[in-house]
N, C-alpha and C positions, 0 to 999 in steps of 0.2 A: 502924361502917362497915366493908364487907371488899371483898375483891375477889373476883371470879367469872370462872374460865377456861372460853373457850368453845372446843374443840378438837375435832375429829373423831377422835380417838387411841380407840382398843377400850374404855378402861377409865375414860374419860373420864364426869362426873356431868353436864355442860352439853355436849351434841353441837349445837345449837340457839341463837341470839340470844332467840328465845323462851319456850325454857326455863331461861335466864339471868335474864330479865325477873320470869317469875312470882317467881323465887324472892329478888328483888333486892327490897330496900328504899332507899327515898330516900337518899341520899349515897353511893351501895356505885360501884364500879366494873367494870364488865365488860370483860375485856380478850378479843380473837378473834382468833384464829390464823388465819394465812391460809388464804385458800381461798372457796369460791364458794357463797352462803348465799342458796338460791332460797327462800325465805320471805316472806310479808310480817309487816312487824310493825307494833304498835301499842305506844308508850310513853308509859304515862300515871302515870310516875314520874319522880324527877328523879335521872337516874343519868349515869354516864361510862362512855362507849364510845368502846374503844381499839383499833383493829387492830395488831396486834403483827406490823411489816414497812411496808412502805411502798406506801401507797393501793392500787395496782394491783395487789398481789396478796390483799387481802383487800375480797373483792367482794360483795356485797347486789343479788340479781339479781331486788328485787321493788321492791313500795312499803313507805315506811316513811310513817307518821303520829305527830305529836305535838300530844298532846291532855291535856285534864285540867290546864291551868295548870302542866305538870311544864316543869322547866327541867334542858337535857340538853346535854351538851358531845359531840361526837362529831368522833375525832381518826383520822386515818390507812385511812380507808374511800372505798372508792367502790362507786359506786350506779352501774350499767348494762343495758343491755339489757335493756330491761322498759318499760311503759307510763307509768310515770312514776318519778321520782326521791323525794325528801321534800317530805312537805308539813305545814308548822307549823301545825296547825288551832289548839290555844288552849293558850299555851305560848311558851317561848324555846329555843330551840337556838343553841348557839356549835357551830359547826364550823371545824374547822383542818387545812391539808394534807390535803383531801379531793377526791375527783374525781367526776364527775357524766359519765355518756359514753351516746349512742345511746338517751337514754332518749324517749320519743315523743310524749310530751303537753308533758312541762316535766321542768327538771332540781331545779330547787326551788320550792316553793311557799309563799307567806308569807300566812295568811289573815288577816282583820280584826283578829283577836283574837292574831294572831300575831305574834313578833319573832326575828329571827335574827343573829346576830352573823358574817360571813362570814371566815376570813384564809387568804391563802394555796391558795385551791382554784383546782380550772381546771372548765370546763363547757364541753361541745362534742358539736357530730354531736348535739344533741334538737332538739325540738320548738320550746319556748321557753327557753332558759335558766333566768332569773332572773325570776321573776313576784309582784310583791309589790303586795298588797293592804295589809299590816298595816304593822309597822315592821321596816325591814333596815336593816345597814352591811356594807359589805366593802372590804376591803383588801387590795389585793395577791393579785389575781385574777387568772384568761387566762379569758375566756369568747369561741371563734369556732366559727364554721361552724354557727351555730342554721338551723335551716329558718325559725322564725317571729323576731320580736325578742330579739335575745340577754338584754335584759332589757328587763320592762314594767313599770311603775310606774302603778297604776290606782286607782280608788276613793278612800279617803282616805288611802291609803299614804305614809309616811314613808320617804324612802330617801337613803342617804348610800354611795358610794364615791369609792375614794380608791388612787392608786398601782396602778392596773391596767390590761391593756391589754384593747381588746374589738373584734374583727378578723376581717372575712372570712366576717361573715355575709349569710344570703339574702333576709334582710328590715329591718329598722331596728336598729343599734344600739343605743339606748336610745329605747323609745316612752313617753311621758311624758302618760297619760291623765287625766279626769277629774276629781276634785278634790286629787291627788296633791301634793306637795311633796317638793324633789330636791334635792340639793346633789353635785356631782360635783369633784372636784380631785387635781391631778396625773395625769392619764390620757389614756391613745391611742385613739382610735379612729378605726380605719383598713380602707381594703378591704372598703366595702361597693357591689356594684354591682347591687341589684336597682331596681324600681320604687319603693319607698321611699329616704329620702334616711337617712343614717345618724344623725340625730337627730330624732325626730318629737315634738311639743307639740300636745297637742289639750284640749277641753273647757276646762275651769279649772283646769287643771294652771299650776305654777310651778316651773321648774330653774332652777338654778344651778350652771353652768360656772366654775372656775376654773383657771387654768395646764394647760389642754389642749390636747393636740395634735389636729385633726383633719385629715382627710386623705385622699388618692390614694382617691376615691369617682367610679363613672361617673354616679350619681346624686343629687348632690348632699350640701351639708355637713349641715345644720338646716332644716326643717321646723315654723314657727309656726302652727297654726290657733284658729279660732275666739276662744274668752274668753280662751287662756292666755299664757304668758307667761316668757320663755326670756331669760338674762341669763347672757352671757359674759366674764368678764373674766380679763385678764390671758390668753389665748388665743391659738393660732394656726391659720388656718384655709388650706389650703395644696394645690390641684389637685383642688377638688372640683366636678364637673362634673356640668351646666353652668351653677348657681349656687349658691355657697357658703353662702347665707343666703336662706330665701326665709319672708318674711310675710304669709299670708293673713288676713285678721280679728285678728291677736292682735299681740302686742305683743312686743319683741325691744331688751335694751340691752347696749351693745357697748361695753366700755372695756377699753384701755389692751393693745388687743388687733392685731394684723397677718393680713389677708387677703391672699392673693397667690398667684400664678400657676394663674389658672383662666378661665371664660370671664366669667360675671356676678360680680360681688362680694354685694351683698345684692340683692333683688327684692322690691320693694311694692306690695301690692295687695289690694283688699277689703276697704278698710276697714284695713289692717294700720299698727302705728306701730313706728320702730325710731329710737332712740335712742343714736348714736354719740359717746364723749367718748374722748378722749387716745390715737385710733385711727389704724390704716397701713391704706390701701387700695391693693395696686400691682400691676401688671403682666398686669394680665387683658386677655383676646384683645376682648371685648365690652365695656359701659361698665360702671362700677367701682360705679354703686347707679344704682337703675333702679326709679321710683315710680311708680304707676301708680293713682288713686282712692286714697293713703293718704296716710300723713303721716310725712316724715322731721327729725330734730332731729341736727345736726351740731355738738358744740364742740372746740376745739382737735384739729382731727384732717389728715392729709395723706391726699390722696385724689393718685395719681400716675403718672404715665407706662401710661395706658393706651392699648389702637390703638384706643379712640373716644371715646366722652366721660368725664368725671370723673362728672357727676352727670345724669340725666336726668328732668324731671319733663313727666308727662302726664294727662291726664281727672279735670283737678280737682282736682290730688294738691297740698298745701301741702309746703316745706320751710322750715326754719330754719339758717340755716348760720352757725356765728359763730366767731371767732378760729382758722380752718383755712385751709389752702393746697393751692389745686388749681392743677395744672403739668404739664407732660410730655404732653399728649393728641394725637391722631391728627386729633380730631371737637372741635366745638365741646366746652368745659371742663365749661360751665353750659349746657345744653339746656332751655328753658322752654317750652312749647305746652301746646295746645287747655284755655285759660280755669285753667292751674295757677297757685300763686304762688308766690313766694318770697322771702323774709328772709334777705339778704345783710350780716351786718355783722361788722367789723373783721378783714374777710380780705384776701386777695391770689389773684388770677388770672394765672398770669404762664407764660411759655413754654409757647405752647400753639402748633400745628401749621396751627391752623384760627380763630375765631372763639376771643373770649374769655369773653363770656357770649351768648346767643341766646334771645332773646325773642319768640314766634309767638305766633299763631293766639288774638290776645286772650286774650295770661297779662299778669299782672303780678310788677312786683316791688319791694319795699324796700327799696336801699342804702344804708348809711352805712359812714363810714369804711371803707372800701376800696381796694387799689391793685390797676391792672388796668393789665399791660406787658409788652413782647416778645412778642406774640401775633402768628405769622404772618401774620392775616387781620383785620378790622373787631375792634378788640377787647373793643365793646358794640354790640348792633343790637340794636334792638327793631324788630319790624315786625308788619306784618296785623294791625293795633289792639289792640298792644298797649299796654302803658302801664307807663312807671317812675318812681319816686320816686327819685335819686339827690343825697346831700347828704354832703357832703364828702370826696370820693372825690379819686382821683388817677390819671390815665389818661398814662401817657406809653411813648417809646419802640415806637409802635407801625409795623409793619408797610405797614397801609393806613389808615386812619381812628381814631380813638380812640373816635368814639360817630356810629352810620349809624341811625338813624329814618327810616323807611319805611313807607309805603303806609298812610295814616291811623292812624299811631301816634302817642302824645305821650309828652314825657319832662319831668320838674321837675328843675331840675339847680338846687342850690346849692349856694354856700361851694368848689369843685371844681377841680381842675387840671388842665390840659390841655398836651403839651409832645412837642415831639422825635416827630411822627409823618412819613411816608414821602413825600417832594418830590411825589409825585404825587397828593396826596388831603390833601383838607380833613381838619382835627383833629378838625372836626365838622360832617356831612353831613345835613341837613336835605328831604326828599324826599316827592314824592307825596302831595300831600292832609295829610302829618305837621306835628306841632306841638311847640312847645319853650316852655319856662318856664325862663328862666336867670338868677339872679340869684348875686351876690357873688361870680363864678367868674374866673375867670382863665387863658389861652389864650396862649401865647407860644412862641416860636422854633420854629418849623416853616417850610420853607421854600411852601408851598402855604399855600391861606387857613386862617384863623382859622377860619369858621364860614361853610357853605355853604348858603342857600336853593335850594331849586330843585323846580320842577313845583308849582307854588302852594301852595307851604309858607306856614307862620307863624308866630306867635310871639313872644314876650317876653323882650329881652334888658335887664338892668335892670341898674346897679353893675356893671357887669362892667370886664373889665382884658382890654385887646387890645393884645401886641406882638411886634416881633421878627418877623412875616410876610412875607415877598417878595411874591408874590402878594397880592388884594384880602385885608387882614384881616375886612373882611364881606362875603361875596359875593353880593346878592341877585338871583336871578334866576327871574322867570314869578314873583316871589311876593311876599307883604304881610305881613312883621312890624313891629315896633315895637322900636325901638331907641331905650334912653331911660337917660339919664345916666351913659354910658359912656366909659373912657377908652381912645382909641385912640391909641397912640403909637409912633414908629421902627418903622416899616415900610418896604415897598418901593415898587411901585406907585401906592399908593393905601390910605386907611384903608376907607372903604365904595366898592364898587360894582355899580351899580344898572341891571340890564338888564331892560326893562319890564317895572317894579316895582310897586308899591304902597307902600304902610304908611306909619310913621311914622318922623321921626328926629327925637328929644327932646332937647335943651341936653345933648349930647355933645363932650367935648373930643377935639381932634383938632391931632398935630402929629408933625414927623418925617417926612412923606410928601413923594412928587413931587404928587401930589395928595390932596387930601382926601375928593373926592367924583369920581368917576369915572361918568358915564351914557352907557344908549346904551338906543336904543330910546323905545320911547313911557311914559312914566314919570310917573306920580301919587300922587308922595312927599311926604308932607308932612312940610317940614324947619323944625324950630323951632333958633333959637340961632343956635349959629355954622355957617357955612356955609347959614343960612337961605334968602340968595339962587344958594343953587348951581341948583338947577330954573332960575330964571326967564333967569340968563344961561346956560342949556344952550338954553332957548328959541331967545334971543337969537342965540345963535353958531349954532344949526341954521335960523334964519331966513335968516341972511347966509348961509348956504353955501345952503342952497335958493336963494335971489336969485343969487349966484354961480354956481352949476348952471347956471338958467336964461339969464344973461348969458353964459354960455360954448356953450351948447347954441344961443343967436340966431348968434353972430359964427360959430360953426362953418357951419350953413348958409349965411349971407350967402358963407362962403369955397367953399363946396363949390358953389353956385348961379355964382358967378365962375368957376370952373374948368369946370365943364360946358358954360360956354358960351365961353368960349374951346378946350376940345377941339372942339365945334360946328362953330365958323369956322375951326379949321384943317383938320378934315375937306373943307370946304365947297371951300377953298382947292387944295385934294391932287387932287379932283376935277378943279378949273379945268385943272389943269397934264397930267393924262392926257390929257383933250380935246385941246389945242393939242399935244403930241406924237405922240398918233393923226393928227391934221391931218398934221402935218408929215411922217408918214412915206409919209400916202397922195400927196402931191403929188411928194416925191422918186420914188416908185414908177413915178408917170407919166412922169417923165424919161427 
């Protein structure tokens, strides 16, 4: 092995990289004195090229190629101003404290049959950066200001960087195509504001993010399409606008990772799935994930203090939410419509601004073990037909309502708590054509009723526990449930009352009351048990008061018939006495 000086000096044998090469055999080293080498070259040996000074001042102002399976280290060089940079056709190159600048196609190229070992370089002001087909790694890079992707990752390429930062390009940060596989950790990318978002996943590509920073982008953070498939973890993703995460058709998982201060958090849609564990979602101007025909999976994660909602699902879109906590929102928490659903279990909805979960336009949903509190507004509605399964939840401390069914929705409620909502509204508001399945639950100390029928509601209240209400603990009104072996006890007014009702009322215990059955109106309740005869003596007492009415409406006239005619005759009498005074004054006259 020797070494081989390449210098421009008068009396020098290698003026040339070129002519360094011919005369080089495998293992030799070339060392290049500075200076500016417009050649192209081809390296189809495995040698060491070494700029003797530092990058920028030993330059290669053409294309290099490595080819021939040669495996070439190349240390203290930059490649500039020229059509393209290196390109690995079949072969490995280590390069180390190298620079890449202005070059017009691409700064490196990495072909099929190619492998590159990157540390320590910077690439900037080309084409493409970093374009790898074959297998790369690099470490501890600067690559910005590309016109196209600062690096692309395509075909079947293997690519791994690590500890770099990659900033303030004009197109995507890293574009991640075809059947590609990626693995990226500890790195920045930042300051990209074109029409791409500064990470892009297409075809059946697969990356992996780890402990990255990204960030301050007008166009957004990640970029999911199609079959592939983009996984972040340990992450931060942080003013990327005007959504941090967007998945169309492809697939996207998210752990252990903090989103925040931007306008959308993640975006779903076309088919896209994203998959969030042990994640922070906070402070975004719009809502914090936002589904749309896709399907979202949430475990142990905090979605938080946003100015609209926590989570929003639409057109179909499924979520699964489990052991996470959404709080702090502007807009309802949990936003559910037009025919979406969602699996709610062993969370907490709690200090929200507006609504705590909202249920439209015929979605549904599945809760269990849940607590839902301190919600400014109603803090579950379901309405416009929709429909919930809720079983052993905990709804207290609310604002207005604890659970508002509306306008031909139904709800199943079991095993369930209800408690401490706001003097002016039922714990549970029953409405419009809606319907209720309520069994083994239990509703107490609210100063308004228990549970409120109204506008021909109905429903099944079964084992249930009613106390502690001022107000009727059942209030039915314009409407027919069935109330059937429940216990109502230490109330205020009344345990049920019954304003032209219907339905049923089943061997129900009742005690504590000023009354136990309170009616008014025209009512066709069938009451079995105790208080059995409440209807037939409301009958009864509305009889006598009609009969009463009418005896009081007879004596009134008879008195009022007495009096008109005694005003009559004294009228009659008023007259007599002007007559005989007219008289009397005409005959003094004569006098």
């Amino acid at each position: 092995m020797k070494t081989i000086h390449v210098t421009r000096k008068l009396l020098s044998k290698y003026k040339t990289i070129e002519e360094a090469l011919l005369d080089a055999s495998d293992g030799d080293t070339i060392k290049i004195d500075p200076g500016t080498y417009q050649e192209s070259v081809t390296i189809a040996k495995s040698v060491h090229l070494v700029g003797l000074g530092e990058p920028e001042t030993v330059i290669i102002q053409a294309p290099m190629d490595i080819i021939n399976k040669a495996s070439v280290s190349i240390k203290n060089i930059s490649f500039a101003e020229c059509e393209k940079g290196l390109t690995v056709k079949n072969g490995y190159a280590q390069l180390t404290h190298c620079q890449f600048t202005r070059l017009k196609k691409w700064g490196i190229h990495v072909l099929e049959d190619g492998h590159l070992d990157l540390t320590d370089a910077t690439i900037r002001h080309s084409g493409i950066g970093l374009f790898v087909v074959g297998r790369a790694r690099a470490e501890y890079c600067a690559l910005y200001s590309q016109r196209g992707s600062q690096v692309c990752v395509s075909g079947n390429g293997r690519f791994v960087m690590k500890h770099s930062h990659i900033y303030q390009g004009k197109s995507a940060a890293i574009y991640f195509d075809q059947n590609s596989r990626s693995f990226v950790e500890n790195c920045q990318i930042y300051g990209h504001h074109s029409e791409n978002m500064q990470l892009k996943s297409t075809g059946n590509s697969e990356a992996a993010l780890k402990d990255c920073l990204i960030y301050e982008s007008s166009s957004g953070g990640a970029l999911v399409l199609g079959e592939s498939k983009l996984t972040l973890n340990s992450c931060t993703l942080t003013n990327n606008v005007p959504r941090q995460v967007v998945v169309l058709g492809g697939e996207t998982i998210i752990q252990n990772s903090l989103f925040e201060t931007g306008q959308i958090g993640v975006d779903i849609n076309d088919n896209g799935t994203a998959q969030l564990e042990a994640t922070i979602l906070t402070s975004h101007e719009d809502d914090h994930i936002r589904v749309g025909d896709g399907a979202l999976y949430v475990y142990r994660s905090t979605i938080k203090f946003g100015q609209k909602s926590g989570v929003v699902l639409t057109k179909n879109a499924y979520a699964h939410i489990e052991s996470s906590d959404l709080f702090g929102h502007m807009m309802p928490q949990l936003a559910v419509s037009e025919q979406a659903r969602v699996s709610l279990k062993h969370s907490a909805i709690f200090y929200g601004k507006h609504y705590g979960f909202w249920l439209t336009e015929q979605a549904s949903a599945d809760v269990g073990h849940c607590r839902f509190y301190e919600n400014e507004l109603n803090q579950l509605v379901i309405a416009d037909k929709s429909e919930a399964d809720l079983e052993d939840i905990q709804v207290f401390d609310g604002a207005q309502s604890g659970l508002y069914i509306h306008d031909h929705s139904h709800a199943n409620v079991v095993n369930s708590t209800f408690y401490h909502h706001n003097d002016l509204y039922p714990q549970i508001y029953v409405s419009s054509h809606s319907t209720i399945t309520m069994k083994e639950s239990k509703l107490y100390d609210s100063y308004e009723s228990g549970i409120r029928f109204d506008m021909e509601a109905s429903g099944l209240l079964e084992h249930c526990q009613f106390s502690g209400h001022y107000e009727a603990q059942i209030d039915i009104q314009h409407s027919a449930p069935t109330i059937r072996e429940c216990v109502i006890e230490n109330g205020g007014t009344c345990a049920i009352r019954l304003l032209h009702a219907g339905g049923f009322i089943e061997n129900c215990t009742f005690s504590g009351h000023e009354h136990n059955i309170a009616i008014g109106g025209e009512c066709d309740t069938d009451i079995i048990g105790q208080e059995a005869d409440a209807l037939r003596q409301y009958a009864e007492a509305l009889s006598v008061t009609e009969e009463m009415e009418a005896q009081l409406s007879q004596a009134e006239m008879r008195a009022a018939l007495e009096k008109a005619q005694k005003d009559a005759e004294r009228e009659e009498r008023t007259v007599e006495i002007v007559g005989l005074v007219e008289e009397l004054e005409e005959q003094l006259g004569k006098k």
